[in-house]
N, C-alpha and C positions, 0 to 999 in steps of 0.2 A: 504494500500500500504506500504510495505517495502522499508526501507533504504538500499541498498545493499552496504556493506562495504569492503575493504581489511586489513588483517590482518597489522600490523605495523610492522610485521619479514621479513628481506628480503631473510631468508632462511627456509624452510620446518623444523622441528625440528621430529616432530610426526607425518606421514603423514598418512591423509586420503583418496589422490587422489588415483584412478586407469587408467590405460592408456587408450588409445583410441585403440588400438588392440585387449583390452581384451571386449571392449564394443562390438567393431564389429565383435567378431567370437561369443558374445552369440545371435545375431541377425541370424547368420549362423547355428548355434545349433536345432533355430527354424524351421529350412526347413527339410523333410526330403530326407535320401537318403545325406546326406549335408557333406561335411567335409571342414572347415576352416585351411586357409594355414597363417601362418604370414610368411613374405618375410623379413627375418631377421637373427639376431644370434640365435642360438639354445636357449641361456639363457632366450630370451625374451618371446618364447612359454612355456618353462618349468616352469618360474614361475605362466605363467597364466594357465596354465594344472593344478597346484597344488592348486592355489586358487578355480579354476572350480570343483574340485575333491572333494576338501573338503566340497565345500558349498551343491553340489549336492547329494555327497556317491555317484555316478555314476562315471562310465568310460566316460570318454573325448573325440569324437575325434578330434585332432588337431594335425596339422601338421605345421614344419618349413623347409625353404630354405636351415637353417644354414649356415648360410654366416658367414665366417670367415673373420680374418683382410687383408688376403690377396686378398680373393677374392672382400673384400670392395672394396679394392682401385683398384684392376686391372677390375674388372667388375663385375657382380653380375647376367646378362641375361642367360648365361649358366647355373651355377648353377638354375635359377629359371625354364630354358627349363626341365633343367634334374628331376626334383622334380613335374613339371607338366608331365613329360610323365610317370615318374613311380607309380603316383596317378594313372593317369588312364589306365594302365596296371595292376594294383595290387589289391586298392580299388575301381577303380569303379564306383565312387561319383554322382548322377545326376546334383548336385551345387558344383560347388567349388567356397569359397572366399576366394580370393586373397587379406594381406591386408599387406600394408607396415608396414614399423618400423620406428623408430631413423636412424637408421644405413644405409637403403636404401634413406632414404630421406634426412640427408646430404650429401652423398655422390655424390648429384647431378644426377643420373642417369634416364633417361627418361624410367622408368619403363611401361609407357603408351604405347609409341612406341614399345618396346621389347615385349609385351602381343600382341599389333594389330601383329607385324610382327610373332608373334609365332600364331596366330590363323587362318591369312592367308595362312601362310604354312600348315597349318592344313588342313585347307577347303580344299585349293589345293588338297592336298593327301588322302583325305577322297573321292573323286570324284572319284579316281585311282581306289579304294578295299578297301573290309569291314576293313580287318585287315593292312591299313598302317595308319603311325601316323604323327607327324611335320616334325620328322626326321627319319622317315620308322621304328621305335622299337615300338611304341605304339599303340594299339586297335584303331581303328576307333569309335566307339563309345561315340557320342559325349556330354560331361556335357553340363550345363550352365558355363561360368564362368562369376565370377564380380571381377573383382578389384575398391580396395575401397582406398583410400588416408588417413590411418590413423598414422601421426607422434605422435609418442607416449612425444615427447618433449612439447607438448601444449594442452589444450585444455583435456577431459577425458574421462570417461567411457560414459557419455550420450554422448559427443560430436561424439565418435566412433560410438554408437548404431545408432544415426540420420545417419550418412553419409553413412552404410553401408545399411540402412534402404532405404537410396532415392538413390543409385547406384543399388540396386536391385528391385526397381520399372522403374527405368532408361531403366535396361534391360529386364524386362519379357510387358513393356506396352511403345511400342516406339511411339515415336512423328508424326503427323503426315506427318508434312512437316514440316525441321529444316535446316539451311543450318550451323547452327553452332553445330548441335549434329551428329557425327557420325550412318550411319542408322546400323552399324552391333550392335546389342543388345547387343555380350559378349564380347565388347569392353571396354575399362579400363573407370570405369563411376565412379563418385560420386561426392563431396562434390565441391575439388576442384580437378574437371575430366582432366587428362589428354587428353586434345585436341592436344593442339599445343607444340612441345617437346620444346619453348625456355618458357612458361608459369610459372611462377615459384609456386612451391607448397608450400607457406606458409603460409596462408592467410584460416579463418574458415567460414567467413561471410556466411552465404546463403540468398540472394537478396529475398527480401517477407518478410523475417521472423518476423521483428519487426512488419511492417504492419499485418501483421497476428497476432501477439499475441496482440496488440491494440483492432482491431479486437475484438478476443477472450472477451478483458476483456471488451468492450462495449457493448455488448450481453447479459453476464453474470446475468446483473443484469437483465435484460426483462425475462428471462429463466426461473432463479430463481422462482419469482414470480408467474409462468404456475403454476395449482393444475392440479392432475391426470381428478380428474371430469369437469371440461373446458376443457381439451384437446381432451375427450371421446364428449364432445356435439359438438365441430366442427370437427370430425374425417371426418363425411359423405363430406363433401365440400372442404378437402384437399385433399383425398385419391386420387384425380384425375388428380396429381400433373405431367404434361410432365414430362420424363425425360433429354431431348435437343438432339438436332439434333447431335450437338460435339460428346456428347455420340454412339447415332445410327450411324454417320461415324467413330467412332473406333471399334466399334461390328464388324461393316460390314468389316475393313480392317483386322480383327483378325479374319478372316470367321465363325464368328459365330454373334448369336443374342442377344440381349439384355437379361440379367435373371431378370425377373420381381420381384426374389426371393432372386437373391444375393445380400447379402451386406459385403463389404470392409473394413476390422476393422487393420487399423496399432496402432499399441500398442508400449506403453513406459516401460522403464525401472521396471516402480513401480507396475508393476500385475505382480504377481506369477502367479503357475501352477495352485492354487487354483480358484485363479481370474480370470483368463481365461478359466475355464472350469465354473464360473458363470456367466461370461458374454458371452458365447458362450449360455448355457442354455437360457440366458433371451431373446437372440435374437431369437434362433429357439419359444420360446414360442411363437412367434407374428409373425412365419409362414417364418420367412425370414433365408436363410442360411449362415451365416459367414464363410466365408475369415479371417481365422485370420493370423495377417503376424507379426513378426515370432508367434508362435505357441510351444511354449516351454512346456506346458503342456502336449504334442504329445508326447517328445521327452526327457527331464529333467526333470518329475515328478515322479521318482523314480519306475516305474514299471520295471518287471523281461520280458527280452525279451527271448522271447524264444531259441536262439542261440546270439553268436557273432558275430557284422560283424563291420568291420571297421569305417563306417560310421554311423552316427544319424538311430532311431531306430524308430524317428516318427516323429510328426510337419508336416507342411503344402507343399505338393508335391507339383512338378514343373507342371503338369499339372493347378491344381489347380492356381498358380503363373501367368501362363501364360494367363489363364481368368480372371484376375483382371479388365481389359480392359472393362469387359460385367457386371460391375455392376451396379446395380441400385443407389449405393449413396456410399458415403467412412466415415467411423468413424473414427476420429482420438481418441484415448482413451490414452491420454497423450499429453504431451507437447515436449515432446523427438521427437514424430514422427509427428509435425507439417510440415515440411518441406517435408518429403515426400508425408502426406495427402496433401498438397496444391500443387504439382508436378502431383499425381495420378490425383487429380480430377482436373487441369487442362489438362489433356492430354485423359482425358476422357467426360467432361464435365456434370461428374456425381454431383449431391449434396453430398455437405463437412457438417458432424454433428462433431463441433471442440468441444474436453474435454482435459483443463489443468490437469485433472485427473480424477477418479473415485471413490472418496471415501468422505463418507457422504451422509447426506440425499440431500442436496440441487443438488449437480452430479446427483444422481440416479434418483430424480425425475427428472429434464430436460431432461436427456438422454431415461427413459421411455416417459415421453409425446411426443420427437420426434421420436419413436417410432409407438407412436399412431398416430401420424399425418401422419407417413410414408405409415403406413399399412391401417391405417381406424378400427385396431383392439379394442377389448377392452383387457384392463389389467387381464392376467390372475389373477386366484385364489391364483395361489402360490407365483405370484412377490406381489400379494398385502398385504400377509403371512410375505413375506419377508420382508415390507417395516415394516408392523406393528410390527415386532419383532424390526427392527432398532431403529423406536421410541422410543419404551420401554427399551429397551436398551440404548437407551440416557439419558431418564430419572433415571433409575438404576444408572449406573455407576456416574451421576453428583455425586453424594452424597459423590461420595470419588474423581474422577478426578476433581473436582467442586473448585475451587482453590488452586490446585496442581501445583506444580512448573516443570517444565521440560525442559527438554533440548535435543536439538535433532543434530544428525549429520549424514548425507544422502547424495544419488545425490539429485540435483534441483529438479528434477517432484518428487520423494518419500516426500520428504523434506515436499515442500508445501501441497502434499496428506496428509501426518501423522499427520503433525502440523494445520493444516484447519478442521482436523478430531476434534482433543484433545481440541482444539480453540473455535469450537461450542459445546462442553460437559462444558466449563467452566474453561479450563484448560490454567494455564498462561507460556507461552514462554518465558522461561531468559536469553535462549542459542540458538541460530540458526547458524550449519555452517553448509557451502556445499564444495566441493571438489573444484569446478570451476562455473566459473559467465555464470546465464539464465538468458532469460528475464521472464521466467517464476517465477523466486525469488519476482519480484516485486510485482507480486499479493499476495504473503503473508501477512495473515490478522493479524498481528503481527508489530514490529515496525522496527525491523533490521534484518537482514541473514549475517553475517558472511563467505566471500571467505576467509579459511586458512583451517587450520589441526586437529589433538584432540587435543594438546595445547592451541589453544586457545578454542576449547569445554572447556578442563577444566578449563581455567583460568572464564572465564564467567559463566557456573554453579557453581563452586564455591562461585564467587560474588554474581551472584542470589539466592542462596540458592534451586538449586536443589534438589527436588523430586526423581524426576524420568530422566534417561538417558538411550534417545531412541537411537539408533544404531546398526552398526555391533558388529561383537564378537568382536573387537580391544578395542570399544567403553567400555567394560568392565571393565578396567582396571582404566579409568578415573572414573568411578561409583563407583570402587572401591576405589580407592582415595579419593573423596569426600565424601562417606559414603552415598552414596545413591543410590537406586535401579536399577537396569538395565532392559531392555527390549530388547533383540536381532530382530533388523530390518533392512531390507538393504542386502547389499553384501559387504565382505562373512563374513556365518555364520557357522564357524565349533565347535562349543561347546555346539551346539543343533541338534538334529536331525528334520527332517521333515520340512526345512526351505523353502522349494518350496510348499508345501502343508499350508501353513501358509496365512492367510487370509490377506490383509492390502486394498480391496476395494469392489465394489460392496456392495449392501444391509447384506449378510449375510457374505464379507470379513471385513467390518467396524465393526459388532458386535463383530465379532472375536476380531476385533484389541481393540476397547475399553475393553471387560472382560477379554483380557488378561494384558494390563497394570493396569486395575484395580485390579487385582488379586495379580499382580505384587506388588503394591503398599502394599496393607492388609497384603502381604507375609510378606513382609519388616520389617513391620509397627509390625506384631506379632512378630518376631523376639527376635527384642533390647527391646518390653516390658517382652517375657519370660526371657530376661535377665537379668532385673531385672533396664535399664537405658532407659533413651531417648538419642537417637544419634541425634545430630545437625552439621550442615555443616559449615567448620573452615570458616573463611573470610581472606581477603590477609593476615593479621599481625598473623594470624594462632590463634586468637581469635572465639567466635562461632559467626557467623554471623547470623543464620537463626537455629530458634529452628525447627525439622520439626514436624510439628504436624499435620497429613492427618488425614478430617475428619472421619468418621469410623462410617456406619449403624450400630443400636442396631440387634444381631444379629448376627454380621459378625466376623470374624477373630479376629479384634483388643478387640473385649468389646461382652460379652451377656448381652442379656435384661431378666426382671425379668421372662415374661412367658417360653421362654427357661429355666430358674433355677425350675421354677414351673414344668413343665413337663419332667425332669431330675427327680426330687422328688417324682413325683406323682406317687401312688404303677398302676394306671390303664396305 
């Protein structure tokens, strides 16, 4: 368990936070057919258009209100009618997410009521003819829309991705009798949903949550502990497992039936495109079909679509969205989308399989054995390929991560993924920051996590005598300073390409992530010896603090061994 600390600056110097806007249009990214709106100044989408751009080498689509200072203060409902009807006049969108700013949400304005009354007038006039709109200029044709409550003054990039994450299960899997949730689905829902326009929106809490990550970590260790071959010998006498009545009255009120086959997978912040297209694989292997929500592999993994269109080009359709309702069980695969897994699968009364993450052996196995419990299957050929390769791979890389110093700077769910990874290879933590305070920090197997910026990253790798510094590309620059190696992880990465295809979970995203910081390391490490120096890490008085000396297999980058000089020499 982790110490979770606050930095002692009571100003950002160096920052590594991102807003909550920019969390919740990549949640929006993942749908397709999708275009995200931020309800704000034009500056506030533009900068997150260019970080999205950069990280992905893709085109964007994102859209703003551009609310200007005047229409701040005289009202902002107009402008926002007129930018939703010529969305849907022009692009087309099947989703649209609606997601506040700064500048809408001090402003006071009950942006909730403004979206019900422009959706009502909608319906109205949708009723009339195919082609009238709220205010008779727009297509009948009707999106989803979600409005999401994301004040980019508090709270961050995960805090955005959850809320947008459980406003949009709010609306595609409604409640079934609520007197406190509005029954219209594309009513302004999330975090903290616009219900009652005197309700004030400041406040991040989502009531469960702690209970649920408790939860989580009291499981963890029974989980753990399951081997693949136990889970296969009582497969036959769980396979027969109800799935609850709760469940079969929301099938029936969503006119459809239970899928024996589907399963529910909300996903956090820390799987890539990579990562989701091997945990999509692992699942169809053991016969069941994933739901992946969002689904950014669809949609932001860098393939060439064969024309332009305004909106997302892939990820996970609104038909699909709207069956979430009929599945057989819900995956949480992170800790980011707790809140909505526990929302989904109470409103459906499906089984919750909860993961603060996915990376590492001890994840993969739990997640495969409930798997096997689920289906009654056995482990295929290839996930138990994959596992065997992770092994070895643990073993491999200790030899050089194997008492390496590192330092890491992430959101929360990556953070604890990355560093839980490094943790059981043998690798020691000096530096731990995050952007903004989880409960999920606490589970770090590690002693402290740091809430502040790369400043204090660097102040603390320094001190520890980092290795190695894990992070975004910003994170660079600290690595560089302290003389020692970088590993680009996280978001955003522009000074590498293929950062959405990059592995950091699953059986064969973990292997990735160890042989490349080990790789990283050796690099390093040959460097300053073809230079002819050892590089050591200053300490505060700018003295050397930490000589770095990473161990190094015979053989490898840093040193050969004599049968390599032998068969160099040898004429055969």
């Amino acid at each position: 368990m982790a110490e979770i600390v606050t930095g002692e600056r009571q100003a950002t110097i160096d920052p590594l936070k991102h807003s909550q806007p920019l969390g919740g249009a990549l949640v929006f990214l993942g749908l397709a057919g999708s275009l995200p709106i931020m309800h704000g100044a034009q500056g506030c989408a533009s900068f997150a258009k260019a970080l999205l751009t950069r990280h992905f080498n893709e085109p964007i689509p994102l859209q703003t209100t551009a609310i200007t200072e005047v229409t701040a203060v005289l009202g902002s409902g107009e402008a926002m009618v007129e930018t939703l009807d010529a969305i849907r006049k022009k692009q087309r969108p099947e989703i649209i997410g609606l997601l506040t700013t700064g500048v809408t949400e001090v402003s006071g304005e009950d942006v909730g009521g403004q979206l019900r009354k422009y959706l009502s007038a909608w319906n109205e006039t949708d009723s009339s003819g195919p082609e009238a709109g709220a205010n008779g200029s727009a297509p009948g044709r009707a999106p989803l829309i979600v409005g999401v409550s994301t004040p980019d003054f508090i709270g961050g990039l995960s805090d955005g991705w959850s809320a947008a994450l459980e406003a949009l299960v709010r609306a595609v899997v409604p409640a079934e009798h609520s007197e406190t949730e509005p029954s219209e689905a594309r009513y302004f829902t999330g975090r903290t949903a616009f219900i009652a326009a005197s309700a004030p929106v400041t406040h991040l809490t989502t009531p469960g949550s702690a209970e649920a990550a408790r939860s989580t970590r009291s499981t963890r260790s029974t989980r753990s502990a399951r081997s693949l071959g136990s889970a296969e010998a009582a497969r036959s006498t769980r396979s027969a497992r109800s799935l609850g009545s709760a469940a079969r009255r929301v099938a029936a009120a969503d006119g459809g039936a239970l899928d024996p086959r589907q399963l529910a997978v909300l996903v956090g912040p820390s799987l890539t495109a990579a990562d989701l297209d091997e945990l999509g694989e692992l699942i169809r292997a053991f016969g069941l079909d994933p739901v992946l929500v969002p689904d950014l592999s669809g949609s932001v993994d860098g393939h060439l679509a064969p024309a332009w269109q305004p909106t997302t080009t892939g990820g996970t359709g609104l038909a699909r969205l709207r069956a979430l309702g009929r599945s057989r069980a819900v995956l949480v695969a992170g800790a980011t989308a707790a809140a909505a897994g526990d929302l989904l699968a109470a409103r459906t009364g499906a089984r919750i399989l909860r993961h603060r993450h996915l990376s590492g052996l001890t994840e993969m196995d739990t997640l495969v054995t409930e798997l096997i419990e689920l289906t009654g299957a056995s482990a295929p050929a290839r996930v138990r390929q994959a596992r065997a390769r992770l092994a070895d791979g643990l073993l491999d890389t200790h030899f050089v991560l194997g008492g390496a110093r590192v330092a890491l700077a992430m959101e929360p769910e990556t953070l604890v993924a990355v560093g839980s990874l490094l943790h059981d290879v043998g690798a020691e933590v000096v530096a731990a920051v995050s952007p903004t305070a989880a409960p999920v920090l606490a589970d770090a197997p590690w002693d402290e996590v740091v809430v502040g910026d790369l400043t204090d990253l660097a102040e603390r790798a320094r001190a520890g005598g980092a290795h190695l510094v894990l992070g975004s590309s910003h994170a660079r620059e600290v690595a560089d300073r302290i003389g020692a190696a970088h590993l680009p992880v996280g978001f955003p990465i522009f000074d590498r390409l293929g950062a959405a295809l990059a592995g950091t979970a699953g059986y064969a995203g973990s292997l990735r992530l160890l042989i490349d910081a080990a790789n990283r390391l050796l690099d390093h490490e040959h460097v300053h010896r073809r230079s002819g120096r050892r590089f050591s890490v200053s300490g505060a008085d700018g003295q050397p603090a930490h000589r770095t000396e990473i161990p190094t297999q015979p053989g490898s980058a840093g040193e050969s061994d004599q049968l390599d000089n032998l068969f160099q020499e040898s004429p055969c």
